[in-house]
VMD Tcl script that builds the backbone (N, CA, C; Angstrom):
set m [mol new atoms 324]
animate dup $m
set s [atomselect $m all]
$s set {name element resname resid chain x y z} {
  {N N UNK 1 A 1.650 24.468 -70.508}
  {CA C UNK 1 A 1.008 24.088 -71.751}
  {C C UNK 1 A 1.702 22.836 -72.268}
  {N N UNK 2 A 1.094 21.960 -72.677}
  {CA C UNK 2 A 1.268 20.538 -73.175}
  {C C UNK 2 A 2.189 20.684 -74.342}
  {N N UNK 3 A 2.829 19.722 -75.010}
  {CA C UNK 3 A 3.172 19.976 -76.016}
  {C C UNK 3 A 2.065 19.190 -77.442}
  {N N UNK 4 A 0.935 19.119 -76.524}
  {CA C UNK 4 A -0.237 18.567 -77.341}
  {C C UNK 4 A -0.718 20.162 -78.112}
  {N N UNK 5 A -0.495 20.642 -76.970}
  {CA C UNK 5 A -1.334 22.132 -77.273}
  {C C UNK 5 A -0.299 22.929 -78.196}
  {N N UNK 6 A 1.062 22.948 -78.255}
  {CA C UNK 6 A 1.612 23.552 -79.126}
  {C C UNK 6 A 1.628 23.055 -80.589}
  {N N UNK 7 A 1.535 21.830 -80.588}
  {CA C UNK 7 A 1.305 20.976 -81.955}
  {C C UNK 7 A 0.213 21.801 -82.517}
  {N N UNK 8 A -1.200 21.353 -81.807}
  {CA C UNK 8 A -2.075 21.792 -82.425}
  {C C UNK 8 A -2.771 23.383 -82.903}
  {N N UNK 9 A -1.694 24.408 -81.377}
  {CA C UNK 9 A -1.624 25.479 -82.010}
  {C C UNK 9 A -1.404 25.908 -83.172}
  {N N UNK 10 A -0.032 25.148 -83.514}
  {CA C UNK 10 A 0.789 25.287 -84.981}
  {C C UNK 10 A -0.454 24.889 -86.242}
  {N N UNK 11 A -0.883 23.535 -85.969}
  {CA C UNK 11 A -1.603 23.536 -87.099}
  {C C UNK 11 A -2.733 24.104 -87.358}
  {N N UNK 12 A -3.098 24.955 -86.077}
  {CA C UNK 12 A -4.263 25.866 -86.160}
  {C C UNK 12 A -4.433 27.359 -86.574}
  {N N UNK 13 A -2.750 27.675 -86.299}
  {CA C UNK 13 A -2.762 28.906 -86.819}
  {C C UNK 13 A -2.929 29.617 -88.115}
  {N N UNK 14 A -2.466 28.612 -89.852}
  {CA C UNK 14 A -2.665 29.426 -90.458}
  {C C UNK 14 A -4.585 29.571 -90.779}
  {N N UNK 15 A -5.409 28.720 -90.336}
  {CA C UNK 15 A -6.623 28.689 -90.344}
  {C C UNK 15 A -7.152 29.851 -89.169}
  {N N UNK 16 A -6.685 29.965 -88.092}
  {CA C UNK 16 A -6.873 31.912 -87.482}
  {C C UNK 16 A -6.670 32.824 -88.357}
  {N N UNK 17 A -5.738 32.517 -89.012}
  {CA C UNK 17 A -5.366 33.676 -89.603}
  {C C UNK 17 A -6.398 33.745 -90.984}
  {N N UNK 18 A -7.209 33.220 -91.318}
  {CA C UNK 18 A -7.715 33.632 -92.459}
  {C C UNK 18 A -8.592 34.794 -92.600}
  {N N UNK 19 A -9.550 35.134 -91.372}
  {CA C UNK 19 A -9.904 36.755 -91.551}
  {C C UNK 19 A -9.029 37.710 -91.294}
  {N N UNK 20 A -8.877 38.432 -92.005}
  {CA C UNK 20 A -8.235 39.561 -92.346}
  {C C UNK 20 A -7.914 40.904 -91.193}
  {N N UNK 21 A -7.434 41.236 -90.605}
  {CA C UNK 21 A -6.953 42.483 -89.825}
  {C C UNK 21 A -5.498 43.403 -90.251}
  {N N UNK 22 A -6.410 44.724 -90.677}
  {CA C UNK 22 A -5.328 45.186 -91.170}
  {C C UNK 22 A -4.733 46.665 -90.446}
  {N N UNK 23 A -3.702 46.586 -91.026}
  {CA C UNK 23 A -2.647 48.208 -90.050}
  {C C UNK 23 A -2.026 49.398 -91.092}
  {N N UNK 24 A -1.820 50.241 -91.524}
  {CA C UNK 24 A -1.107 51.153 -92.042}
  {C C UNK 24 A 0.180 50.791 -91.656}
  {N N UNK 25 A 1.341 50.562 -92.703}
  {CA C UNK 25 A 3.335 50.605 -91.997}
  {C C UNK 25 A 3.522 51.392 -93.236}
  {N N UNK 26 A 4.198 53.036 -92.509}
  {CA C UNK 26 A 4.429 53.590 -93.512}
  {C C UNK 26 A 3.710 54.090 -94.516}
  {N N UNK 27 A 2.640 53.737 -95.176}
  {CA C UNK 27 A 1.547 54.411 -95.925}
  {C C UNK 27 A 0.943 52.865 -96.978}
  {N N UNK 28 A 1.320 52.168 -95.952}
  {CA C UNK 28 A 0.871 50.962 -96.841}
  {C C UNK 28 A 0.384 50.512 -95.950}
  {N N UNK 29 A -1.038 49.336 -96.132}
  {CA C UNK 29 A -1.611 48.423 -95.336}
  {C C UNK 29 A -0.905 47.098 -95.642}
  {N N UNK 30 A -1.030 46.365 -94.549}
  {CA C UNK 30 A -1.088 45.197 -94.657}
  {C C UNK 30 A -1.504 44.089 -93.704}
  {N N UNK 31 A -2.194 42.974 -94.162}
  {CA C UNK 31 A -3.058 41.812 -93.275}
  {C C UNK 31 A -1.922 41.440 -92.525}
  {N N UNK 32 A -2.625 41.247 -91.336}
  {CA C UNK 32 A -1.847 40.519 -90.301}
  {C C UNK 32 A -1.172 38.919 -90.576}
  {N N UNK 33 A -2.339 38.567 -91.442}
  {CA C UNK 33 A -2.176 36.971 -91.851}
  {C C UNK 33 A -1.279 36.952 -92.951}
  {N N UNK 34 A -0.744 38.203 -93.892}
  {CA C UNK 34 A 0.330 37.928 -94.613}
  {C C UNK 34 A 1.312 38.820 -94.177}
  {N N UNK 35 A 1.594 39.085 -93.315}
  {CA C UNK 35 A 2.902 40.390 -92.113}
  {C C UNK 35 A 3.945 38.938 -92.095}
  {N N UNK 36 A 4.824 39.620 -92.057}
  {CA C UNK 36 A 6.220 39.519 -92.073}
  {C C UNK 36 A 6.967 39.725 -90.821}
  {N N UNK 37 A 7.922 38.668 -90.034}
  {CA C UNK 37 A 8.279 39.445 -89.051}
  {C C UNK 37 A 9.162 40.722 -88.690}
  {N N UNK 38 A 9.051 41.382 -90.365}
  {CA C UNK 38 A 9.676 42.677 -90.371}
  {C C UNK 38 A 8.626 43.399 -90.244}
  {N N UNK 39 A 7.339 43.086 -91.326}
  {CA C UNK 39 A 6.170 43.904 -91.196}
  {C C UNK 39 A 6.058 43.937 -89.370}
  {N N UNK 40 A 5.984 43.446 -88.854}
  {CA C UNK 40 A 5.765 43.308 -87.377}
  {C C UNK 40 A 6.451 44.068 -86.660}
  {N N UNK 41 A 7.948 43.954 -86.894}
  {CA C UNK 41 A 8.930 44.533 -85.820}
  {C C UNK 41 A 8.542 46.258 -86.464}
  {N N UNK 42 A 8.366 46.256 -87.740}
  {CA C UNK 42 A 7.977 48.026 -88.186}
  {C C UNK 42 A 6.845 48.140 -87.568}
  {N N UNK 43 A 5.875 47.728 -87.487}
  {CA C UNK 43 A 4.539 48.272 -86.775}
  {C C UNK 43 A 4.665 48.309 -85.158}
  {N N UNK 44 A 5.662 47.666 -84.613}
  {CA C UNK 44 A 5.716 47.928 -83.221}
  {C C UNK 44 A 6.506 49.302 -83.126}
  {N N UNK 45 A 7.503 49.636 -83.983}
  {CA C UNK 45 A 8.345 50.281 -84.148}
  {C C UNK 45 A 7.979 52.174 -84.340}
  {N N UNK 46 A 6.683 51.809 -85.187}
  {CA C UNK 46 A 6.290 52.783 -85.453}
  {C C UNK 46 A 4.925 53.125 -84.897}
  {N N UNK 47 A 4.997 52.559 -83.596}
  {CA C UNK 47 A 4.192 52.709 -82.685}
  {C C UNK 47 A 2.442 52.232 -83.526}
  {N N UNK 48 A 2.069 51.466 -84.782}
  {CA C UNK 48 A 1.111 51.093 -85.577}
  {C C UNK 48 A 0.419 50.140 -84.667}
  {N N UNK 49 A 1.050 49.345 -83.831}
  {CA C UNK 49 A 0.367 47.873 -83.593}
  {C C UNK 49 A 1.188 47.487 -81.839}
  {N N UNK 50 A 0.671 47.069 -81.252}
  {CA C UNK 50 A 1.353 46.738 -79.736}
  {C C UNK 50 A 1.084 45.290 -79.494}
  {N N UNK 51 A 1.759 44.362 -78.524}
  {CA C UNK 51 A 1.794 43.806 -78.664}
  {C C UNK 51 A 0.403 42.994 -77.908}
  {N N UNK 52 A -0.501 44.345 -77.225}
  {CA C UNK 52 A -1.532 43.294 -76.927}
  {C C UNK 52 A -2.150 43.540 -77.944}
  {N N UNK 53 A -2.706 44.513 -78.841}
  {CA C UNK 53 A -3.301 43.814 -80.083}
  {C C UNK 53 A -3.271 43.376 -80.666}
  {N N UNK 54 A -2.058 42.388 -81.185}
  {CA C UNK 54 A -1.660 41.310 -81.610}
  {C C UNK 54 A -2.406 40.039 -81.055}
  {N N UNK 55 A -2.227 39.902 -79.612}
  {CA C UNK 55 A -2.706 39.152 -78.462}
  {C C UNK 55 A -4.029 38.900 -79.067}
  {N N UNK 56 A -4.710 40.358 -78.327}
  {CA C UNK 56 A -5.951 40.217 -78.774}
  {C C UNK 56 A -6.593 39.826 -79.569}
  {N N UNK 57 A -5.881 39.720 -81.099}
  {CA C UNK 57 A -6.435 39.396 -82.402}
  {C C UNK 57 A -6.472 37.977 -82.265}
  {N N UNK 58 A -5.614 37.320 -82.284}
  {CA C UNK 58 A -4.815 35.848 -82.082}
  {C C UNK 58 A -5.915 35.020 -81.245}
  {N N UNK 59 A -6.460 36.046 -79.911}
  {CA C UNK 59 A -6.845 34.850 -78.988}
  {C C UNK 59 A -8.712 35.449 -79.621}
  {N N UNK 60 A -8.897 36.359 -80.218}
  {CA C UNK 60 A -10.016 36.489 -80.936}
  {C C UNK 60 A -10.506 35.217 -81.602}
  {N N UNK 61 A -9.284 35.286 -82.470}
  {CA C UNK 61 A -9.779 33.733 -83.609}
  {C C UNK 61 A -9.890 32.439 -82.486}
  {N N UNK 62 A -8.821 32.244 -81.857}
  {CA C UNK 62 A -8.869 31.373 -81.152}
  {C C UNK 62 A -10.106 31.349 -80.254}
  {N N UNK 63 A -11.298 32.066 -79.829}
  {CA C UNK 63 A -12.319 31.942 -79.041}
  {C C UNK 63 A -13.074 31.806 -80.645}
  {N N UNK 64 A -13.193 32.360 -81.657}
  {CA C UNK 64 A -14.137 32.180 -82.595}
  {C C UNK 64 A -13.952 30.850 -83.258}
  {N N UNK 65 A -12.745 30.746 -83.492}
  {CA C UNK 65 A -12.326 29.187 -84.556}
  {C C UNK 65 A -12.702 27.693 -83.307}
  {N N UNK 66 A -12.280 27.979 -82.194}
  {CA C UNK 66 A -11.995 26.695 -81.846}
  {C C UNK 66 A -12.897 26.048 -81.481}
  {N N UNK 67 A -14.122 26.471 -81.244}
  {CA C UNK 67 A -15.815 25.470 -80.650}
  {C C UNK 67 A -15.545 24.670 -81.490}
  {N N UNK 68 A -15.070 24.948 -83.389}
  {CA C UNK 68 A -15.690 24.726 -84.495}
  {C C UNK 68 A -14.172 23.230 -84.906}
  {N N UNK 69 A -13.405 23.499 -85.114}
  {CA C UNK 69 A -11.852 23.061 -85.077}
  {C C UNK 69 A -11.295 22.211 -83.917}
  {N N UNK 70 A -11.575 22.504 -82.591}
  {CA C UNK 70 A -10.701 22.527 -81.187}
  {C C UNK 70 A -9.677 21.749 -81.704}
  {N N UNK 71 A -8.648 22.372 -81.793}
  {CA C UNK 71 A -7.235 22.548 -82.295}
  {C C UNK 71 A -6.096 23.262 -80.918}
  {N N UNK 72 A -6.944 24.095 -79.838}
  {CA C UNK 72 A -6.366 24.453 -79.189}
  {C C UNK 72 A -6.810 24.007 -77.495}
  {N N UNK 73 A -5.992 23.414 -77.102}
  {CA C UNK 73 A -6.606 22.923 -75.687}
  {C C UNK 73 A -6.534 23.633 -74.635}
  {N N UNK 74 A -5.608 24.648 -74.887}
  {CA C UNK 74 A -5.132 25.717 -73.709}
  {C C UNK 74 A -4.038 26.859 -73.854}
  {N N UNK 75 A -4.817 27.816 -73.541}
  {CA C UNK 75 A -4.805 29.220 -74.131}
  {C C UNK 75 A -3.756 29.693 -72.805}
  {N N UNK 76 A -2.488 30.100 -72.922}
  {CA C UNK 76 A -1.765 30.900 -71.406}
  {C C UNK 76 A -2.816 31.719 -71.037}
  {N N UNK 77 A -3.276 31.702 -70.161}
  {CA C UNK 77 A -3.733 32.859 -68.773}
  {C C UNK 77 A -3.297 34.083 -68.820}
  {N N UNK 78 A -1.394 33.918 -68.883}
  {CA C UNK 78 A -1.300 35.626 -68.652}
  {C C UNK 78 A -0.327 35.964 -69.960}
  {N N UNK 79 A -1.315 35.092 -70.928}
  {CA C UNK 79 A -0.830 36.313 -72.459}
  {C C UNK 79 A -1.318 37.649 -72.816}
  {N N UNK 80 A -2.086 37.794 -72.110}
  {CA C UNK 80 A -2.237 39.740 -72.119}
  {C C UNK 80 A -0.933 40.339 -71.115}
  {N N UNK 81 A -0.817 39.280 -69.724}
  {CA C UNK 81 A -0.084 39.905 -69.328}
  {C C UNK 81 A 1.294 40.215 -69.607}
  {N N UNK 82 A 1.564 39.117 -70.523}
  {CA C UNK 82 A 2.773 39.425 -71.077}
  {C C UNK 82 A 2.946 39.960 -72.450}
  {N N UNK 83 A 2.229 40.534 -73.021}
  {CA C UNK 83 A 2.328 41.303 -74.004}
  {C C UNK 83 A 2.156 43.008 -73.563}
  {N N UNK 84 A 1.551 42.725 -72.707}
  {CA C UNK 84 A 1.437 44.078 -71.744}
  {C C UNK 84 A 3.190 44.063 -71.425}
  {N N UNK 85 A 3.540 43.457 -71.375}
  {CA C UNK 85 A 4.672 43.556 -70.603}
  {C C UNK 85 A 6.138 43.945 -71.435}
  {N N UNK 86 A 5.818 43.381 -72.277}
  {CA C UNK 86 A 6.363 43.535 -73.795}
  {C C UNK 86 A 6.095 44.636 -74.260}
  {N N UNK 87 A 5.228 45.259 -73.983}
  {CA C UNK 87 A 4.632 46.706 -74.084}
  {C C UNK 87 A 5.348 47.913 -73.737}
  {N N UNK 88 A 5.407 48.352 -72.551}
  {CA C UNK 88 A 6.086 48.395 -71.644}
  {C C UNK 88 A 7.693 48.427 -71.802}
  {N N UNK 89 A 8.370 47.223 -72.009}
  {CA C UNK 89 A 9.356 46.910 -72.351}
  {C C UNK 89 A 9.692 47.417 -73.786}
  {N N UNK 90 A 9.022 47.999 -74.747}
  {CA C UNK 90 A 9.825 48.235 -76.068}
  {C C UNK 90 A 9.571 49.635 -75.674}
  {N N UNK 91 A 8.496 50.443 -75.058}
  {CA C UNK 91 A 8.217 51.895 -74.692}
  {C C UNK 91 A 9.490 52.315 -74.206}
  {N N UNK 92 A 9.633 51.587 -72.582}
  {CA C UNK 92 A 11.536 52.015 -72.140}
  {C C UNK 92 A 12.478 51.374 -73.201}
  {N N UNK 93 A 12.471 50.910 -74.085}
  {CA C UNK 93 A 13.439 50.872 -74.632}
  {C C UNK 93 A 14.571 49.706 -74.357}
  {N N UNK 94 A 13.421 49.286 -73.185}
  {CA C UNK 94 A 14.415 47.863 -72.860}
  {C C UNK 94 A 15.203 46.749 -73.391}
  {N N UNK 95 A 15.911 46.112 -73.557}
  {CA C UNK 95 A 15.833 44.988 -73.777}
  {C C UNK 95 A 15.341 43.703 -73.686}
  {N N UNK 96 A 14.908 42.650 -74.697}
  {CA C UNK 96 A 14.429 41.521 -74.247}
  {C C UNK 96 A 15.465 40.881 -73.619}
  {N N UNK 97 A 14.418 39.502 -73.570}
  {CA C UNK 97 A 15.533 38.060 -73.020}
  {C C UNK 97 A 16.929 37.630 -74.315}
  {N N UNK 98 A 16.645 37.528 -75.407}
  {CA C UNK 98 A 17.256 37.425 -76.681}
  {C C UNK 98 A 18.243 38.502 -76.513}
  {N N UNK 99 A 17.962 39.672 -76.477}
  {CA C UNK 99 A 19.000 40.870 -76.947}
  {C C UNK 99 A 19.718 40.913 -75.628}
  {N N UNK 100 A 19.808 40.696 -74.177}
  {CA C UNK 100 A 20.117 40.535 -72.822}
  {C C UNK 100 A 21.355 39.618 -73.583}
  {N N UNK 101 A 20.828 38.135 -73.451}
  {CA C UNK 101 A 21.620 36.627 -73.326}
  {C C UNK 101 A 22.386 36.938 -74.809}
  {N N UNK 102 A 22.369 37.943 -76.511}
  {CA C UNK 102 A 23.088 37.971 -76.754}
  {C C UNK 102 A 24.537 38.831 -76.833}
  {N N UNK 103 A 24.114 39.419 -75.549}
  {CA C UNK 103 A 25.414 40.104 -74.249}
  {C C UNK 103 A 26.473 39.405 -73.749}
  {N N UNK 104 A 26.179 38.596 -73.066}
  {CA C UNK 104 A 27.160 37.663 -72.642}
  {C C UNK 104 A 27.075 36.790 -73.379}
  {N N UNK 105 A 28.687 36.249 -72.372}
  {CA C UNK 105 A 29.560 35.176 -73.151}
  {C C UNK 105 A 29.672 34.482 -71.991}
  {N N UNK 106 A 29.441 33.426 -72.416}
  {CA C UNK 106 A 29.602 32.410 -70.942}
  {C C UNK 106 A 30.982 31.176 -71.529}
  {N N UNK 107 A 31.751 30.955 -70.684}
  {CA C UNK 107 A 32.993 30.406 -71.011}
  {C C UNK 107 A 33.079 29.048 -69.685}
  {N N UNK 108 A 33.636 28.056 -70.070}
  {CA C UNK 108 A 33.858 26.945 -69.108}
  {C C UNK 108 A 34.836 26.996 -68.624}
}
mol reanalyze $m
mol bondsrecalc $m
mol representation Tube
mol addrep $m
């Protein structure tokens, strides 16, 4: 992906986000377009939201917004697959790449 395409991702996103999708955290709703990346890490947490429906939502707008906008030139291929994967990965309990690399200590 270009870094044409991440630019314009950025400025495309808070305009995806303007229809509304919402989740129960805890006994409260809340829009995806005003979630928090705590609201987030609780809804994965509490098994509310995964990370391909996140995906899914995201590349929703992005097939609906962009005929209209084209703001986005190119969509990853295997972002289901890696949210699937991410999936998966918080189920075992795994660790990411982040929580891995802040394990070690690398020394010269």
């Amino acid at each position: 992906m270009s870094i044409h395409s991440h630019v314009s991702t950025l400025f495309l996103l808070p305009l995806v986000l303007l229809q509304s999708g919402s989740i129960a955290i805890t006994g409260h709703a809340f829009s995806i377009e005003e979630a928090t990346v705590h609201d987030f890490h609780m809804a994965f947490e509490q098994n509310k939201l995964t990370s391909r429906q996140l995906v899914e939502f995201y590349l929703g707008k992005i097939h609906k917004l962009n005929p209209i906008l084209r703001g986005v030139i190119e969509v990853n291929p295997d972002a289901l697959l890696q949210a699937d994967k991410a999936d998966r990965e918080r189920k075992a309990k795994l660790p990411g790449v982040a929580a891995g690399a802040a394990r070690h200590s690398y020394s010269a």
